[in-house]
Residue, then its C-alpha position, 0 to 999 in steps of 0.5 A: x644760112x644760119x640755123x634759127x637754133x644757132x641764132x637763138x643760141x647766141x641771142x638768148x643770154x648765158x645761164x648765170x652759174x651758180x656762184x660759190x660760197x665765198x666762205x665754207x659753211x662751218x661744220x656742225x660740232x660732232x656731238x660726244x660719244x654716248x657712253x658705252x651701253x654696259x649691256x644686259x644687267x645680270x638679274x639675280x635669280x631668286x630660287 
């Protein structure tokens, strides 16, 4: 005797999977390096 899962199984029909993305996606332009951060300013001490 068959199972009611076994049955079930074979009535319901497959998942659809998930259909690949005919063409990759276009990746995003990497944006330019920021210049370089010169760092603290040397401050002129008045005295």
């Amino acid at each position: 005797m068959i199972p009611a899962r076994w049955t079930d199984m074979i009535a319901t029909p497959p998942r659809p999977f998930p259909t690949p993305d005919p063409e990759p996606p276009i990746p995003r332009p990497i944006p330019p390096d920021p210049a370089p951060d010169p760092g603290p300013v040397p401050t002129r001490i008045v005295g």
